[in-house]
MDAnalysis code that builds the backbone (N, CA, C; Angstrom):
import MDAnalysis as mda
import numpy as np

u = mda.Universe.empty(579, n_residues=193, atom_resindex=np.repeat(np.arange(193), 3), trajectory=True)
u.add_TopologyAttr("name", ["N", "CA", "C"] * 193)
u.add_TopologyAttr("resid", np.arange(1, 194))
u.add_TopologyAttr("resname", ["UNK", "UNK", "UNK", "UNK", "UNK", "UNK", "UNK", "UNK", "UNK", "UNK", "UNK", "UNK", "UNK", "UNK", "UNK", "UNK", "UNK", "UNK", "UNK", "UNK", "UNK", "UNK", "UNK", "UNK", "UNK", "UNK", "UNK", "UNK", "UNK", "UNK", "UNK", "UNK", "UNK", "UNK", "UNK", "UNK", "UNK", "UNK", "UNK", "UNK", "UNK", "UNK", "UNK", "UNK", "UNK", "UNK", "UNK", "UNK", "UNK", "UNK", "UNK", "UNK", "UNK", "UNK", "UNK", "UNK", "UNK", "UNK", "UNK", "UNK", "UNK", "UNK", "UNK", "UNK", "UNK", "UNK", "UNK", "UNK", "UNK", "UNK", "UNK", "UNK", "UNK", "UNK", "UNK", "UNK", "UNK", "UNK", "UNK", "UNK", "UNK", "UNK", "UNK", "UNK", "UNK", "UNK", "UNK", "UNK", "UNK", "UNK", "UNK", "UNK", "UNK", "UNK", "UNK", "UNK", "UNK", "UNK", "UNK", "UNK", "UNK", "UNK", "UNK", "UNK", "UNK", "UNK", "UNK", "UNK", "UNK", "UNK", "UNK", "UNK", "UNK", "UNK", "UNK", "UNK", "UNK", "UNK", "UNK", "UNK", "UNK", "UNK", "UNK", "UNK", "UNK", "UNK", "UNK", "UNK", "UNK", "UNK", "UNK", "UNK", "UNK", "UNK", "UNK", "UNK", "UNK", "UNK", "UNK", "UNK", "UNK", "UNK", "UNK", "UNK", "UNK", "UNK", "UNK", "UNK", "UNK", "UNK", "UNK", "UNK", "UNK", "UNK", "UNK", "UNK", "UNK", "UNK", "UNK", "UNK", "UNK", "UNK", "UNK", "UNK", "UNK", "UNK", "UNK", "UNK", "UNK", "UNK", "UNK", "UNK", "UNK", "UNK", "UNK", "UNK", "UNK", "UNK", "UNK", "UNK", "UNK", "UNK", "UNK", "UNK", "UNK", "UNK", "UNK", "UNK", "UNK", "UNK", "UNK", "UNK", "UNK"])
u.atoms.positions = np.array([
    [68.534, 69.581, 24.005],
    [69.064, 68.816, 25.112],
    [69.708, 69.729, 26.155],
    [70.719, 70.891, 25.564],
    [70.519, 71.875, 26.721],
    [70.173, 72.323, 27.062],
    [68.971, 72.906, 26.547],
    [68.058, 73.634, 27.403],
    [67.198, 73.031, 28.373],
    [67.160, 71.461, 28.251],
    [66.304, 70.472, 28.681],
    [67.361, 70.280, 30.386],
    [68.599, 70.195, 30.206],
    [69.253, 70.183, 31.422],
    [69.558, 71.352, 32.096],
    [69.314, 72.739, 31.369],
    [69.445, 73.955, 32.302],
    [68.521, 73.756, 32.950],
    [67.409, 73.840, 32.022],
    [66.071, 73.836, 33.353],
    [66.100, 72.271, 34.256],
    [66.053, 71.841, 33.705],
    [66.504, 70.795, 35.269],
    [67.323, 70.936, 36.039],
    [68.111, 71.818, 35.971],
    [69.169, 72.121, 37.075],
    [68.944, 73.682, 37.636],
    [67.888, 74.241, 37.081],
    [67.250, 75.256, 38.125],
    [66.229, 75.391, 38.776],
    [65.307, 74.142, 38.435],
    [63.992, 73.655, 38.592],
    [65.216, 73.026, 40.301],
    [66.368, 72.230, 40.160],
    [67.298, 71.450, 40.981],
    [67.342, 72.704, 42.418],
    [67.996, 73.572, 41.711],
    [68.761, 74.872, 42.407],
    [66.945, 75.612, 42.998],
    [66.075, 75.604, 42.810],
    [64.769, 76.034, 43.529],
    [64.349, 74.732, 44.397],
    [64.295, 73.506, 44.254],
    [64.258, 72.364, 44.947],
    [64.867, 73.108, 46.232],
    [66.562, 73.065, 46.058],
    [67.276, 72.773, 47.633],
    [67.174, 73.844, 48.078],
    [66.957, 75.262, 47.341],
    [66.914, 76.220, 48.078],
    [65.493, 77.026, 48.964],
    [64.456, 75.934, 47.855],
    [62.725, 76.115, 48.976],
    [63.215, 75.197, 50.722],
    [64.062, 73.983, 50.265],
    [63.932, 73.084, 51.257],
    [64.766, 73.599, 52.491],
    [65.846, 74.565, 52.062],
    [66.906, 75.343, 53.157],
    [65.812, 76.815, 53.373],
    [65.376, 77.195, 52.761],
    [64.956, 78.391, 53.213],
    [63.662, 78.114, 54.298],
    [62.752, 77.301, 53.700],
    [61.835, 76.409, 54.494],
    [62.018, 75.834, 55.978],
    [63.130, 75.307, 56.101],
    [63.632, 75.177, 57.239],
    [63.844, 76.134, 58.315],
    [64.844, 77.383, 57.534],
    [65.227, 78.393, 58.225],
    [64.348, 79.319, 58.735],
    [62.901, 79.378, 57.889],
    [61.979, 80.680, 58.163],
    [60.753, 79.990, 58.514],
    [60.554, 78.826, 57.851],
    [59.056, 78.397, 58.223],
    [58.548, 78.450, 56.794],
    [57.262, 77.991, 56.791],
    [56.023, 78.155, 55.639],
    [55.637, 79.411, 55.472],
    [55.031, 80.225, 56.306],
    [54.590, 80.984, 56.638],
    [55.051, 82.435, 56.550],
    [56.603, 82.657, 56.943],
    [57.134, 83.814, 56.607],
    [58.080, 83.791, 55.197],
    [58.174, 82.407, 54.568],
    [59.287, 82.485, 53.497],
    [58.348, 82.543, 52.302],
    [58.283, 83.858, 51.272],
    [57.982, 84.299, 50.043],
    [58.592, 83.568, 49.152],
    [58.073, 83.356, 47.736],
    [58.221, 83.130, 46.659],
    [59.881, 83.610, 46.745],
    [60.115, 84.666, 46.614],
    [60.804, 85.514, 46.230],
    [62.246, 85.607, 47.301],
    [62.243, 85.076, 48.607],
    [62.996, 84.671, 49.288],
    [63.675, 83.371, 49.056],
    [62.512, 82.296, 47.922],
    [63.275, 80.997, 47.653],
    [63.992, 81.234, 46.377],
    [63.656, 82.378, 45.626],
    [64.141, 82.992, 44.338],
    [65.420, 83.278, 44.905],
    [65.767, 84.188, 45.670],
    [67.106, 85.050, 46.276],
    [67.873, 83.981, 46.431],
    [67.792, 82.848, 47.279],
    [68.781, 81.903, 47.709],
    [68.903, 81.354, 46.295],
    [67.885, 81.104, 45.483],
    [68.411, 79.878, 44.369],
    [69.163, 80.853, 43.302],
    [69.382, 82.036, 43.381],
    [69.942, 82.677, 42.190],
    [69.026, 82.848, 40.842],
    [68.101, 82.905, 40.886],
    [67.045, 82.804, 39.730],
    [66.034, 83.957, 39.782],
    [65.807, 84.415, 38.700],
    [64.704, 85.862, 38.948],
    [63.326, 85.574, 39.343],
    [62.702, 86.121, 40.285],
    [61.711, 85.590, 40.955],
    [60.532, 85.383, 39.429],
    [60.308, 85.954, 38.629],
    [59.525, 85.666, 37.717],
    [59.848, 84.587, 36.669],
    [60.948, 83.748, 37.590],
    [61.332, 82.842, 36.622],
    [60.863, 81.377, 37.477],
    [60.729, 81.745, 38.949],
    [60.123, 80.233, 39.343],
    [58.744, 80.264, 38.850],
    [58.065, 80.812, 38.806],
    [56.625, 80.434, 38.338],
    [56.873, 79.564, 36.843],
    [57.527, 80.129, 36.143],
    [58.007, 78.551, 35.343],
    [58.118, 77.256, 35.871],
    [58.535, 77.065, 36.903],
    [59.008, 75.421, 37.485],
    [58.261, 75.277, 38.180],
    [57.091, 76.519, 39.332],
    [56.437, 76.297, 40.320],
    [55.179, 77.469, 40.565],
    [54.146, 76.662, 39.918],
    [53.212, 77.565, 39.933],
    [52.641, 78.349, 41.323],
    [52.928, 77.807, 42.991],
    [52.583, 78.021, 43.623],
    [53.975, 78.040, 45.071],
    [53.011, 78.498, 46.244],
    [53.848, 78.764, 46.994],
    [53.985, 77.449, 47.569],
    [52.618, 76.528, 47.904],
    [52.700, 75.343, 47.815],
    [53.074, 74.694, 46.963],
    [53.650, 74.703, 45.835],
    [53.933, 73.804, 45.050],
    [55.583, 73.480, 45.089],
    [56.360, 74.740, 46.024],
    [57.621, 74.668, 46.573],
    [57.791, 74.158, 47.303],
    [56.897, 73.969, 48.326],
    [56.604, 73.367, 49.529],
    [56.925, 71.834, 48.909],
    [55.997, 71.343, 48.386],
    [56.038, 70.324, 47.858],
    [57.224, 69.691, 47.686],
    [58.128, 70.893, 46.903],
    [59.347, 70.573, 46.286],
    [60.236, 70.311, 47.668],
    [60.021, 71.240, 48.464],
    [61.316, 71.308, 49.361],
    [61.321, 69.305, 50.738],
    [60.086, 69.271, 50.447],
    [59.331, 67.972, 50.732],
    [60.023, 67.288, 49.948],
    [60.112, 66.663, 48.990],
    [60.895, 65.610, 47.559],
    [62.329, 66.108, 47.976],
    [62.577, 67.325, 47.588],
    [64.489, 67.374, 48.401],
    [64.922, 66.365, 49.987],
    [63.714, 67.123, 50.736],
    [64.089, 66.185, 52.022],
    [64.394, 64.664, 52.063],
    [62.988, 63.835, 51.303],
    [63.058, 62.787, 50.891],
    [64.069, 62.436, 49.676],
    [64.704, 62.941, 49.287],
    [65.720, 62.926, 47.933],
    [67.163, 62.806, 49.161],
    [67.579, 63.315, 49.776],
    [68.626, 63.908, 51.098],
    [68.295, 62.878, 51.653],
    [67.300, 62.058, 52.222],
    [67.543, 61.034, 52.956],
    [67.687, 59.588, 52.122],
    [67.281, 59.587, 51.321],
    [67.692, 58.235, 50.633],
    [69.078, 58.552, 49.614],
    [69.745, 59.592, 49.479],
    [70.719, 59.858, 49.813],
    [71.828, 59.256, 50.873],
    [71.173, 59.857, 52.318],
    [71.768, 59.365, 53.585],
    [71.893, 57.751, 53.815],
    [70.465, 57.151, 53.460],
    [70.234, 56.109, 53.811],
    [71.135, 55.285, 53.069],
    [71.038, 55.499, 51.864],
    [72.066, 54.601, 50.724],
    [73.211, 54.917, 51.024],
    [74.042, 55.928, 51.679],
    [75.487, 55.870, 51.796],
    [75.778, 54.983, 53.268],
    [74.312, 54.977, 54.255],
    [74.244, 54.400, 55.503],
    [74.495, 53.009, 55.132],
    [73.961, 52.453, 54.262],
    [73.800, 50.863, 53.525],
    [75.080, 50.364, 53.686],
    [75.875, 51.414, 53.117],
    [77.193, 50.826, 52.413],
    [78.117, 50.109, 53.797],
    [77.849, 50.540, 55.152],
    [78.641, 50.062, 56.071],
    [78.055, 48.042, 56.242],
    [78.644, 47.160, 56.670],
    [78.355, 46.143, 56.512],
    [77.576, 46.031, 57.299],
    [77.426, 46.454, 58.962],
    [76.730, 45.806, 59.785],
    [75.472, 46.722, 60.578],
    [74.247, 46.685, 60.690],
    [72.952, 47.252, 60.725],
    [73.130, 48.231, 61.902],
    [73.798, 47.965, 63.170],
    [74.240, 48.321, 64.293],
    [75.020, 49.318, 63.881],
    [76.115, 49.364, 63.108],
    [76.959, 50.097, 62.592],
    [76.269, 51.782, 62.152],
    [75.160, 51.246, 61.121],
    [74.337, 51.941, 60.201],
    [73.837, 52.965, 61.418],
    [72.946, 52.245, 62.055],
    [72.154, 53.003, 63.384],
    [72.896, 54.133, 63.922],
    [74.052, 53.727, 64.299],
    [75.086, 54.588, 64.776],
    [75.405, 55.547, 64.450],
    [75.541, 55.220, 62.861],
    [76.255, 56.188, 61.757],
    [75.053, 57.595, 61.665],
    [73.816, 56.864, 61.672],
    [72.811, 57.838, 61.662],
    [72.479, 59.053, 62.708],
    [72.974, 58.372, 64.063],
    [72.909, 59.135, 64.915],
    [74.382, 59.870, 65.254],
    [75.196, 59.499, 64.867],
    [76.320, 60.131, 64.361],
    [76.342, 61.399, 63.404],
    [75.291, 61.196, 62.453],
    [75.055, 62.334, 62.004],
    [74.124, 63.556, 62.696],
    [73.290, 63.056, 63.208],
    [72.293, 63.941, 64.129],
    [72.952, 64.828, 64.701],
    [74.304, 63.622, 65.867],
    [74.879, 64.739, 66.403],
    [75.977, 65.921, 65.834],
    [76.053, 65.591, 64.607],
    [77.034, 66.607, 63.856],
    [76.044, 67.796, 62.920],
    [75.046, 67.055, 63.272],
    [74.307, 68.453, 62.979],
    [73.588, 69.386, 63.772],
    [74.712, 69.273, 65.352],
    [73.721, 69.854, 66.739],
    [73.187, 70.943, 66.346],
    [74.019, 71.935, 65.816],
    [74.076, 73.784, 65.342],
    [73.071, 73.931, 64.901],
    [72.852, 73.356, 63.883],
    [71.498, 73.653, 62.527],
    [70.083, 73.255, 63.329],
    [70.089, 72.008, 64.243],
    [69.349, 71.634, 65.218],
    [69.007, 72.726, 66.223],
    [70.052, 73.569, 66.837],
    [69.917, 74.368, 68.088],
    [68.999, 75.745, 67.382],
    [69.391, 76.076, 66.049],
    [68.837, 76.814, 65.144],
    [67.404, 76.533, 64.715],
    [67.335, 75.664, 64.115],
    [65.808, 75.537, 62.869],
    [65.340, 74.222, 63.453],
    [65.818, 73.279, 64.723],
    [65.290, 71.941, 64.247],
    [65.424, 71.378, 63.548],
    [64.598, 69.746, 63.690],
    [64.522, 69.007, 62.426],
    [63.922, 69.273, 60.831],
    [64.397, 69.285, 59.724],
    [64.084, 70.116, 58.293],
    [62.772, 69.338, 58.316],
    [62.635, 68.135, 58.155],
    [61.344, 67.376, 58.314],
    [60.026, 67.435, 59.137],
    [60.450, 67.309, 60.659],
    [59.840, 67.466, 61.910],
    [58.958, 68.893, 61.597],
    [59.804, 69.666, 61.604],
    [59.261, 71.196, 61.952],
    [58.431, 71.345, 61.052],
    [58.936, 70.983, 60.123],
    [58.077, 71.696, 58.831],
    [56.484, 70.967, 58.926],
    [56.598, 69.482, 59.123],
    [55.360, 68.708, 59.182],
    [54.591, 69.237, 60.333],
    [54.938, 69.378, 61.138],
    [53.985, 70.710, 62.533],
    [53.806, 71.887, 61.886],
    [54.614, 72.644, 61.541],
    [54.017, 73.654, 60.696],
    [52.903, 73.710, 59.856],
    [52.971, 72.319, 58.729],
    [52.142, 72.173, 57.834],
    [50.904, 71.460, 57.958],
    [50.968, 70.922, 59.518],
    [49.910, 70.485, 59.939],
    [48.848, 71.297, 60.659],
    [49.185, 72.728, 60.630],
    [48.204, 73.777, 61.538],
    [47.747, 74.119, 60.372],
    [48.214, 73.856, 59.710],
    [47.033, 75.105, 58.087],
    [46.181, 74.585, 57.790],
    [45.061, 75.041, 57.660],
    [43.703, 75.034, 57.502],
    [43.618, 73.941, 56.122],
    [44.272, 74.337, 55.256],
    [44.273, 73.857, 53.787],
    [44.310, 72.406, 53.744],
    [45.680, 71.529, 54.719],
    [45.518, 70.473, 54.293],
    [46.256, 69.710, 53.894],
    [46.750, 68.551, 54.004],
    [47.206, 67.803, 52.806],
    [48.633, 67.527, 52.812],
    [49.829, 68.595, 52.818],
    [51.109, 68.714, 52.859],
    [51.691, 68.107, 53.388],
    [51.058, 68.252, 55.088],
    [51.505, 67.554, 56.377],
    [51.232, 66.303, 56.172],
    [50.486, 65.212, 55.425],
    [50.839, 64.139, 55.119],
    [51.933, 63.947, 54.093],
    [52.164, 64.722, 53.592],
    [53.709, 64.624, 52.626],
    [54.888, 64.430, 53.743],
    [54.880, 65.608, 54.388],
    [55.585, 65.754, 55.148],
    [55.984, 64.192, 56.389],
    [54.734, 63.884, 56.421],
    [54.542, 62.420, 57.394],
    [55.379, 61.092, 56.536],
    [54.705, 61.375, 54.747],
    [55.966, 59.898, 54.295],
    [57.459, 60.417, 54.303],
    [58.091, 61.426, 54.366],
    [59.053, 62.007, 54.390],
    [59.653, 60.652, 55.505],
    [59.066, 61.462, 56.572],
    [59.665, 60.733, 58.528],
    [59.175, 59.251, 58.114],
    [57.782, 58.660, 57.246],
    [58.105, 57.485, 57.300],
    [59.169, 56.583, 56.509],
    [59.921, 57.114, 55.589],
    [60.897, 56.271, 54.691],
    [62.348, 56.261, 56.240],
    [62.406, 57.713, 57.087],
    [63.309, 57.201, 57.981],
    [62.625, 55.928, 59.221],
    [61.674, 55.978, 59.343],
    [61.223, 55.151, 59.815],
    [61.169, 53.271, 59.328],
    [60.830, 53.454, 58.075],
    [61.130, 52.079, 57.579],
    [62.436, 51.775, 57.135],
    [63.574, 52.466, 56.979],
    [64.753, 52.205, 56.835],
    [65.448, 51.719, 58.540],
    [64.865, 52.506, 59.229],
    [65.453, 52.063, 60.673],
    [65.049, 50.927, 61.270],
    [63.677, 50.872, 61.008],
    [63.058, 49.248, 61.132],
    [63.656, 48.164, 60.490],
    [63.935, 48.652, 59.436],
    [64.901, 47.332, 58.491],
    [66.187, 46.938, 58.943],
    [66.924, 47.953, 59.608],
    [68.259, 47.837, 60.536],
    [67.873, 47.049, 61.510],
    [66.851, 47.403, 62.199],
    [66.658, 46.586, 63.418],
    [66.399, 45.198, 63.329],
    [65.466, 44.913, 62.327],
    [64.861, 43.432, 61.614],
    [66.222, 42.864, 61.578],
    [67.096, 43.276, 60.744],
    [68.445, 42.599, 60.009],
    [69.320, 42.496, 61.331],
    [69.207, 43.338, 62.303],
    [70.466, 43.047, 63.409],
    [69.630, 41.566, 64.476],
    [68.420, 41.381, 64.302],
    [68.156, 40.376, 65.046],
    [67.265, 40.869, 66.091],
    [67.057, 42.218, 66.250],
    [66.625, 42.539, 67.466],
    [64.875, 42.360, 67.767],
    [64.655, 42.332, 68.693],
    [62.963, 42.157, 68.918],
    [62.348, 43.397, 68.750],
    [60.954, 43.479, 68.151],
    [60.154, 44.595, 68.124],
    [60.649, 45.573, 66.947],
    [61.516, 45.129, 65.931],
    [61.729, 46.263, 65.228],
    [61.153, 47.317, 64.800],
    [59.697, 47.406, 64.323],
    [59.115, 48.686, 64.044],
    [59.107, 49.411, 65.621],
    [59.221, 49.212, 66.910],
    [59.177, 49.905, 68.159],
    [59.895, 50.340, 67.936],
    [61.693, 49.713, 67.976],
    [62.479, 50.386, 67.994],
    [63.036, 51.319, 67.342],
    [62.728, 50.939, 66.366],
    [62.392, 52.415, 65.124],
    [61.624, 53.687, 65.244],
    [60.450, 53.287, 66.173],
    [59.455, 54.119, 66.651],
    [60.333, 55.224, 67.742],
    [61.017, 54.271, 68.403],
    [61.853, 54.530, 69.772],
    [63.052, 55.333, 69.128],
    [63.248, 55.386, 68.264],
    [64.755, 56.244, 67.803],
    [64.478, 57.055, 67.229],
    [63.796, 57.016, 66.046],
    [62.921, 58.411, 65.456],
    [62.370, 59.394, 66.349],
    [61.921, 58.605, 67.046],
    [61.199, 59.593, 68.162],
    [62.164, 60.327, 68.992],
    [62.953, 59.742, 69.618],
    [64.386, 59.910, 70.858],
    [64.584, 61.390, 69.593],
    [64.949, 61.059, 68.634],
    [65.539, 61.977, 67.352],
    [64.793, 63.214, 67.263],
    [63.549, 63.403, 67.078],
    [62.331, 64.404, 66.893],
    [62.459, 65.223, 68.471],
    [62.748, 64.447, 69.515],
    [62.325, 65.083, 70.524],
    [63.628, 65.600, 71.322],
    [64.762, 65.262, 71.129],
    [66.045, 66.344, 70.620],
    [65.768, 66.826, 70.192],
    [65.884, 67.046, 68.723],
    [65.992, 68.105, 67.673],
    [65.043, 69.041, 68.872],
    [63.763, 69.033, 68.724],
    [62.733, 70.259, 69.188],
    [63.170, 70.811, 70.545],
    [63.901, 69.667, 71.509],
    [64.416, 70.046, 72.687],
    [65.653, 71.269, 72.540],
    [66.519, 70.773, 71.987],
    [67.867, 71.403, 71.322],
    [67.516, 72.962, 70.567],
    [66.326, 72.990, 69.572],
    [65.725, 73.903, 68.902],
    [65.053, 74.916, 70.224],
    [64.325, 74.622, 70.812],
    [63.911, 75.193, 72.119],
    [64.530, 76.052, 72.640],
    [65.489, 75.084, 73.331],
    [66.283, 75.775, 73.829],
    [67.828, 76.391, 73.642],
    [67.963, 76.013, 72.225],
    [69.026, 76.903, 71.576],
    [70.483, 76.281, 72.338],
    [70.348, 74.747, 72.631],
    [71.404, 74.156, 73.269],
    [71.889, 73.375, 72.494],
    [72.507, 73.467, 71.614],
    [73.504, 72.035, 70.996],
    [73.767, 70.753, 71.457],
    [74.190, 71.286, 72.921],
    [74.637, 69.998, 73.694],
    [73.821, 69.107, 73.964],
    [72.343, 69.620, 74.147],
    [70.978, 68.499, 74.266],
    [71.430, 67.312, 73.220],
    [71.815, 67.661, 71.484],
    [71.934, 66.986, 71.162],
    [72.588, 65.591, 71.145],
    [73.883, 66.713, 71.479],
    [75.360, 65.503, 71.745],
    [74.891, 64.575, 72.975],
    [74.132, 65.191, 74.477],
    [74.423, 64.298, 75.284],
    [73.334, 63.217, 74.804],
    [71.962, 63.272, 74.539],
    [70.673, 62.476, 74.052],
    [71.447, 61.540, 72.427],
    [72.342, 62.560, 71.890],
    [72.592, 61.497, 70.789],
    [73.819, 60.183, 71.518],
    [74.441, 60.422, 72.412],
    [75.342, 59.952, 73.125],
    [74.344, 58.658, 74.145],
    [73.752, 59.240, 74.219],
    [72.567, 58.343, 75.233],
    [72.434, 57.238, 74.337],
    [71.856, 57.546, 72.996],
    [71.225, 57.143, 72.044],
    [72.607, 55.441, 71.693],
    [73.577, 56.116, 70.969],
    [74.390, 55.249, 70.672],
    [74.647, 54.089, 72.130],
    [74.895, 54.461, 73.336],
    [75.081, 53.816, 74.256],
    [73.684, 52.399, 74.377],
    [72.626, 53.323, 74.224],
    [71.466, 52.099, 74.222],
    [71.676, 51.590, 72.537],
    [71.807, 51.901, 71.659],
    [72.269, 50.955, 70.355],
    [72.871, 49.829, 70.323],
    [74.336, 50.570, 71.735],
    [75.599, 48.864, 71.783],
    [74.740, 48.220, 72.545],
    [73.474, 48.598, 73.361],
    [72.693, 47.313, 74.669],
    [72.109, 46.804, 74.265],
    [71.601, 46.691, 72.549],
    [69.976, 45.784, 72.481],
    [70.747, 44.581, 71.879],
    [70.001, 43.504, 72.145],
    [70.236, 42.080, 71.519],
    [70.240, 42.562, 70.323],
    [71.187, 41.381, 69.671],
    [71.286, 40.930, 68.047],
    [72.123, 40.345, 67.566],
    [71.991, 40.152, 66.370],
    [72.856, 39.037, 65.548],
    [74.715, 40.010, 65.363],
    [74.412, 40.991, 65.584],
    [75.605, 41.317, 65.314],
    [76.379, 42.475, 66.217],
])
């Protein structure tokens, strides 16, 4: 039984550290052995948990999606859907820095993983953005408002195209003022609440 939870908790510790290093360097320039360094583990020891370089990929993909239903479930806990929305973009903008840096962990990576020849990932990468997508649609449904999958479409998107704006150009503030935009059109749309 302990040995059954060490390795799940370094199989854990290679998860978040493919999904941070991934972010920071890309697909492309981050080695095996660079997701080894951050997770504290001897590089001949992930090929135990991960036979491939894609197969981290993978992983750092399931962290993202693991981190947002995370987010989403602590988003739940506020009572009112409007609230939630807010809260979300509340977070965006507190993560201008990491934004002005690497972009979105999701976004980028799914453009990245969508130029490789190989295949496949970049639809991982796509249900990733769609669970934020159907969680935001469900806010919108529940507040009353019209068009909910648009407006979901319309905020995800507003979201993606910060981040890359902000990432671009190495401006933080893109974020704050577009996430500021953002909340202002949140308090304008019809709804129940």
């Amino acid at each position: 039984m302990a040995d059954s939870k060490k390795s799940a908790g370094k199989r854990r510790q290679l998860m978040v550290a493919a999904a941070q290093v991934l972010h920071r360097q890309g697909v492309e320039r981050t080695t095996i052995a660079d997701i080894a360094n951050a997770a504290d583990v001897p590089v001949g020891n992930v090929y135990y948990y991960f036979k491939t370089k894609d197969a981290l990929v993978q992983a750092a993909l399931a962290e993202h999606a693991g981190h947002l239903a995370g987010l989403t479930d602590e988003l739940d806990r506020l009572p009112d859907p409007r609230e939630r929305l807010k809260a979300l973009v509340g977070g965006w903008i507190g993560q201008r820095d990491v934004a002005a840096r690497y972009g979105c962990p999701t976004g980028t990576l799914a453009v990245e993983l969508d130029k490789r020849e190989d295949g496949g990932m970049d639809v991982e990468a796509g249900r990733v953005i769609r669970l934020l997508l159907d969680w935001a649609e469900r806010q919108f449904r529940e507040l009353g408002a019209p068009d909910p999958d648009g407006l979901a479409l319309t905020l995800v998107g507003a979201y993606q195209g910060m981040s890359l704006l902000t990432n671009a150009l190495r401006d933080p503030e893109i974020m704050v003022r577009e996430g500021n935009r953002l909340l202002d059109w949140l308090d304008s749309l019809p709804g129940d609440s």
